[in-house]
C-alpha positions as CSV (number, residue, x, y, z in Angstrom):
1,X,98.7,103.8,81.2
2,X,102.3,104.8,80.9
3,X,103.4,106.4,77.6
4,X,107.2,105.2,77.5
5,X,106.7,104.4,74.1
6,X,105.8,107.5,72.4
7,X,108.2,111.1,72.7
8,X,105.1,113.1,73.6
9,X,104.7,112.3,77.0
10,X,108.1,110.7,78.8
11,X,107.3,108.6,81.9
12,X,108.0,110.7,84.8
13,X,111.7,111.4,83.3
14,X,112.7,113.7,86.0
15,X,113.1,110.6,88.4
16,X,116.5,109.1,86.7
17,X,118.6,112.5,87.8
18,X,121.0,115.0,85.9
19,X,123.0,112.5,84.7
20,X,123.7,109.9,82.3
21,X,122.1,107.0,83.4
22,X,122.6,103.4,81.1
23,X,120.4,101.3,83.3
24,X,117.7,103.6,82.8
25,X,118.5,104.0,79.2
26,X,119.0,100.5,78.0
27,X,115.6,99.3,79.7
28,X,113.7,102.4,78.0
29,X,115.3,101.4,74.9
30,X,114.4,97.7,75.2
31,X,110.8,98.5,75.8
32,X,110.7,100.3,72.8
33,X,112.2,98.1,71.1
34,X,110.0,95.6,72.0
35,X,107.1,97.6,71.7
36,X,105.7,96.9,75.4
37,X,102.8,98.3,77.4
38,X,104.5,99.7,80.6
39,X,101.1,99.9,83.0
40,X,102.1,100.9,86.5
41,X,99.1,99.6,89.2
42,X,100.0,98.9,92.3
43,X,99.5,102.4,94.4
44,X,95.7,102.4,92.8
45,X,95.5,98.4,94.1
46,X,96.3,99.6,97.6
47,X,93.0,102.0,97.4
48,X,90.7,99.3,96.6
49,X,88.3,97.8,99.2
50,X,89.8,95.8,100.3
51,X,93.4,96.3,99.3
52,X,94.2,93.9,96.5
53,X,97.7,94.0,97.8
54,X,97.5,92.7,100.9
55,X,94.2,90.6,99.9
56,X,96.6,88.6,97.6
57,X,99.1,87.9,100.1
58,X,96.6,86.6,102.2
59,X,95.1,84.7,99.2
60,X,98.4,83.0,98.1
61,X,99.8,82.4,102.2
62,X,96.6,80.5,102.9
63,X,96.2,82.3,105.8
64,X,92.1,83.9,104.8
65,X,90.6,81.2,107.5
66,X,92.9,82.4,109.8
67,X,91.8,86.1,110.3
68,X,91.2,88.0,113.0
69,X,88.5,90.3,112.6
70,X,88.3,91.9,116.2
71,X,91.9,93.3,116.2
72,X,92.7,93.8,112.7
73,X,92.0,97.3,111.6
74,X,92.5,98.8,114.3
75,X,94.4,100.8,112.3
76,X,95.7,100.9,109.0
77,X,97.2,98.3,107.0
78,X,97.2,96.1,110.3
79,X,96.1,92.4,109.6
80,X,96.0,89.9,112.5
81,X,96.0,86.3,112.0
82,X,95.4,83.1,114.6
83,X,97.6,80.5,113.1
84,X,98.2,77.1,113.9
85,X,101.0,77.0,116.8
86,X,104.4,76.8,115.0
87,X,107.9,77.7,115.9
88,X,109.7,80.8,114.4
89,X,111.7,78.5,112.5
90,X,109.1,76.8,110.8
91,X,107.2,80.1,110.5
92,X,110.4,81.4,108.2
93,X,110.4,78.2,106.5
94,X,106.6,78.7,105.5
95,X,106.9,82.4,104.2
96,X,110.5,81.8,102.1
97,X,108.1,78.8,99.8
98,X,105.0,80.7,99.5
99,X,106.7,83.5,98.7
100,X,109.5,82.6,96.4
101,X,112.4,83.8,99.0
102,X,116.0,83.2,98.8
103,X,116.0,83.4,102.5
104,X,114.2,85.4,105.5
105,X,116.3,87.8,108.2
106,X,114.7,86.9,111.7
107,X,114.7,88.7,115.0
108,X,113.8,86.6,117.5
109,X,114.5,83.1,118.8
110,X,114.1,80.3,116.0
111,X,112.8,77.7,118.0
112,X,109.8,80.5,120.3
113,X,106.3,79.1,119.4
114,X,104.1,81.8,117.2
115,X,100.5,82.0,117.4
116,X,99.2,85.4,116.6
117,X,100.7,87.1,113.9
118,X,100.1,90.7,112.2
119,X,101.6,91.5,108.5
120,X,102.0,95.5,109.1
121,X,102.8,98.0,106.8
122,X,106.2,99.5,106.1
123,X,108.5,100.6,109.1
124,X,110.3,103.9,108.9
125,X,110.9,107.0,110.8
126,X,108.2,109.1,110.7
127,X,105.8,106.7,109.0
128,X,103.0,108.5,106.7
129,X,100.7,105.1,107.6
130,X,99.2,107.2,110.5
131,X,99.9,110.9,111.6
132,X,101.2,111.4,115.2
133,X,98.3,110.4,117.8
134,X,99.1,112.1,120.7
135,X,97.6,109.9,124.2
136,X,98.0,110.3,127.5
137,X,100.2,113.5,126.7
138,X,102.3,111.1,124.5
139,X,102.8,111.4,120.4
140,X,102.5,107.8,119.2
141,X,103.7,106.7,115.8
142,X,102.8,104.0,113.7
143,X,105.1,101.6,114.8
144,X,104.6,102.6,118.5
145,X,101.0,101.5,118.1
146,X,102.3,98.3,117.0
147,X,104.8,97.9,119.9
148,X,101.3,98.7,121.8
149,X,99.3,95.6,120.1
150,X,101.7,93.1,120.3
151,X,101.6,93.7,124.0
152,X,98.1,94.5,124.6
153,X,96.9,92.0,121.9
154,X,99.0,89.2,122.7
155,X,100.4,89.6,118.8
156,X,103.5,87.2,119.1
157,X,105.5,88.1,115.4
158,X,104.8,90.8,112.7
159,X,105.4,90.6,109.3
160,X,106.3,94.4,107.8
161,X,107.4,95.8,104.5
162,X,110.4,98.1,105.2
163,X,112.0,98.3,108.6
164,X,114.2,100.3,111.0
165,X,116.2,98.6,113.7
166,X,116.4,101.3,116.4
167,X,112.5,101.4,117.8
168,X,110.3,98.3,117.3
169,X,113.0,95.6,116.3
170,X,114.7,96.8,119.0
171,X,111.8,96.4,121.2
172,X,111.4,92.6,119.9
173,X,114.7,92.1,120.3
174,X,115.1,92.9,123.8
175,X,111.8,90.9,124.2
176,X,113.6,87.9,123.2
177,X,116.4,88.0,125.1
178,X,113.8,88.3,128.3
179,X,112.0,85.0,127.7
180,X,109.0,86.6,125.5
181,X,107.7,84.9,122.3
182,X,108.2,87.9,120.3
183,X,109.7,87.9,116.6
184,X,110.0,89.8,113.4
185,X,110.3,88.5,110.1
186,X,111.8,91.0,107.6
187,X,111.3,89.3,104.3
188,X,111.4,93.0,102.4
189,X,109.1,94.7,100.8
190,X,109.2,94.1,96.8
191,X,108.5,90.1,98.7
192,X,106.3,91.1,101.1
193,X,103.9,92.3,98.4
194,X,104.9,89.8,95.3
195,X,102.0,87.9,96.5
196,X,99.8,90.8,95.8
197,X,100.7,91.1,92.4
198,X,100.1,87.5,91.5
199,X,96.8,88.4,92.8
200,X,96.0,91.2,89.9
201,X,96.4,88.2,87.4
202,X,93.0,87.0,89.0
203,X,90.7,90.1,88.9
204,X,92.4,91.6,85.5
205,X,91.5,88.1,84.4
206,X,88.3,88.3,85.7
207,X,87.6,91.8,84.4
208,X,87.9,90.8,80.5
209,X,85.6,87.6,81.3
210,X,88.9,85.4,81.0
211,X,89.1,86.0,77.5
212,X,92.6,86.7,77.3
213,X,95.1,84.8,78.7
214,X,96.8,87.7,82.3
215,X,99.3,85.4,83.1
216,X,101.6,86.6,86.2
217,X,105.7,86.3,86.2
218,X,107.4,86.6,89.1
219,X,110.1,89.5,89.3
220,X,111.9,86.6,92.4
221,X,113.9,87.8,95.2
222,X,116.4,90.5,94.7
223,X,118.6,89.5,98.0
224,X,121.0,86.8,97.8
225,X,122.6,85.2,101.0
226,X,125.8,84.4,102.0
């Protein structure tokens, strides 16, 4: 439980720098004001079994008939899905109303076909998701192992957090370009994971026998498009 509203313990106040910052300062003083509960969750939901996070994007995409339980977990944060044939396009289309998006960044070619899709973790350089495996005399990271799947497991599209263009996007990229159904769907990850939190509305709900009202607002898609 975070203590932002009383002076003897500040929430983590080392974060906002050696300087004056307003933003910081306006919210902290509108919480006060306000007298709200500040209760930060969502690194504790990713430790539940399963993870809440990812269980409520599932959930609220539909997509919990769809699952593949022979690839997924291979390793972590690595969920598989056999949907219904659909075109990248319509794919996009599907994850901007479920989710609430302003619009979806695509690598790939819109009108490919999509069967077999993974939503991944988050994609940066030296990702903590899995330490270095080192096969065949080569160190593999985690988004090599995903370049791996989507060829050895036929995995036509991921779905990750965070990205980084110059490995696996690349990859998909090239893949396009060469006739292969491969595509990426960078949606980001506050949206990626929106879906998540609407999901702690059930179970809080559920923990306190629905006896008072949990009631989930949307903090909407940050990016606007051009």
């Amino acid at each position: 439980m975070s203590n932002v509203g009383t002076d003897q313990t500040p929430d983590f106040p080392d974060w906002k720098g050696d300087f004056e910052n307003s933003v910081q300062k306006e919210k902290e003083a509108y919480i006060r004001e306000h007298r709200l509960t500040v209760w930060r969750d969502h690194d504790h939901m990713h430790t539940h079994q399963p993870d809440s996070i990812f269980a409520g994007v599932i959930k609220y995409l539909g997509w919990e008939s769809y699952f593949n339980t022979e690839i997924s977990g291979m390793m972590p944060f690595f969920y598989v899905f056999d949907i219904p044939e659909c075109t990248v396009s319509e794919l996009g289309e599907e994850l901007k109303e479920k989710i609430g998006m302003n619009g979806v960044r695509i690598v790939g070619n819109p009108e490919d076909k999509m069967k077999r899709v993974a939503i991944v973790a988050h994609l940066y350089p030296n990702s903590a998701m899995v330490d270095e495996i080192k096969e065949d005399g080569y160190y593999h990271s985690y988004d090599m192992e995903i370049m791996k799947y989507m060829e050895t497991e036929n995995i036509d599209a991921i779905i990750p957090g965070e990205i980084i263009e110059w490995t696996i996007l690349s990859y998909i990229r090239d893949a396009a370009y060469m006739g292969k159904h491969k595509a990426c769907f960078n949606i980001g990850h506050f949206n990626m994971e929106e879906l998540g939190m609407k999901y702690a509305a059930d179970w809080i709900g559920e923990l306190l026998n629905n006896e008072i009202p949990v009631n989930y607002i949307p903090t909407e898609d940050g990016w606007t498009f051009l």
